[in-house]
N, C-alpha and C positions, 0 to 999 in steps of 0.2 A: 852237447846232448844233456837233455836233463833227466833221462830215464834210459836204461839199455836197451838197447833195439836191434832186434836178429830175427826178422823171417821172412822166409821165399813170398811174400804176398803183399811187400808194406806199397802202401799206396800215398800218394801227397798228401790225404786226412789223417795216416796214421804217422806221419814224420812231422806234420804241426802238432799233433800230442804230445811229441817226445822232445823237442828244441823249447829247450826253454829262451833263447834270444834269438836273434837276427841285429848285423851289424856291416854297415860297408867296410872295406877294409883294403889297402892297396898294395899286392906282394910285390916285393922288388926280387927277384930271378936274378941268378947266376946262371951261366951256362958253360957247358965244357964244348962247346961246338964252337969251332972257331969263325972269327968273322961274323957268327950270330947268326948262320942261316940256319935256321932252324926248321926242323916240319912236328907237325903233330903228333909223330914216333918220337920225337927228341922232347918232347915233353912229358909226353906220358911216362914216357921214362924216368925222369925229376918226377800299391799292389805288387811283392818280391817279383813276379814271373810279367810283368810291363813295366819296368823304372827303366830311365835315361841315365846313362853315365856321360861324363865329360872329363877327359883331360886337358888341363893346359901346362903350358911349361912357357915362364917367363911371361905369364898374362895372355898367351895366345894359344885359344884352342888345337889342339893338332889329333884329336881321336871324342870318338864319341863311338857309343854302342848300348844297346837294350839287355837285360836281363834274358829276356827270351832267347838269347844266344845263348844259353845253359840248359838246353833241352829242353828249351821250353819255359823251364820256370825253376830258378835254382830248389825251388821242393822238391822235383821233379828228378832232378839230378842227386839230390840225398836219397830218395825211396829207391833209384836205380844204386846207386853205392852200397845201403843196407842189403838190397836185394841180391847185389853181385858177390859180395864178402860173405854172405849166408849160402851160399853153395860152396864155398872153402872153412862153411863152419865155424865163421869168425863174426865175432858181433862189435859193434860200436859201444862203446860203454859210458856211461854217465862222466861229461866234464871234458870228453874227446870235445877237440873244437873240428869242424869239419868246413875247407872250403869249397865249394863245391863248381865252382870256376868262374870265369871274367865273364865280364860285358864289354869287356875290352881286349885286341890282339894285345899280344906283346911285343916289344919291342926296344932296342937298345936307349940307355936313358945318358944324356947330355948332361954338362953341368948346368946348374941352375936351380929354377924354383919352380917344383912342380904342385902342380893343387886337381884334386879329384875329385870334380860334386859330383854327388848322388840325389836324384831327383824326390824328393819329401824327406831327405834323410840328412843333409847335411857335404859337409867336404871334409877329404883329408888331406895335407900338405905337408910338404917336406921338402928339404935342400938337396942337393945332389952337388958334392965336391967334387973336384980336377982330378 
């Protein structure tokens, strides 16, 4: 964030005022849920709104998914975030980094080489040890 932002009204024009970047970025998750079956409750507990994501691992695609599986449009997802924490009063402050979710499910990672394009943005890659 590059400006604080706290109120019940922010809209996707008022959360591009306030971010000063956008960057793809790839979370690698822990989970305390064994075997990794995870649902939706088990995590919430742990153009931005049309780009294509891809993953592959080991040169072979195995996940793809659109931005718009973030409500739409991850701005959309930040104006609901500021919105939601402003009725407990709390505001996002300048320099919080905010992820505001995948275009991708999650899922348990292999060893190997994984690589995440982002469609007009580039990829990010990394190894995954035994």
């Amino acid at each position: 964030m590059g400006s604080p932002c706290c109120w019940i009204t922010s809209l996707t024009v008022d959360v591009i005022n306030v971010v000063d970047y956008a960057i793809p970025v790839v979370e690698i998750i822990d989970s305390r849920v064994k075997n990794w079956t995870i649902t939706l409750e088990d995590t919430l507990a742990d153009s931005l709104g049309e780009m294509n994501g891809y993953l592959y691992h080991n040169g072979k695609e195995i996940m793809n998914g659109n931005t718009r599986n973030i409500l739409g449009n991850p701005l959309d997802a930040v104006a609901w975030l500021v919105n939601r924490t402003a009725e407990f009063d709390i505001g996002l402050e300048v320099g919080q980094v905010i992820m505001p979710g995948s275009c991708l499910q999650a899922m348990p990672m292999d060893k190997g080489h994984y690589k995440c394009e982002y469609q007009g943005w580039g990829a990010v890659e990394f190894e995954v040890a035994g």
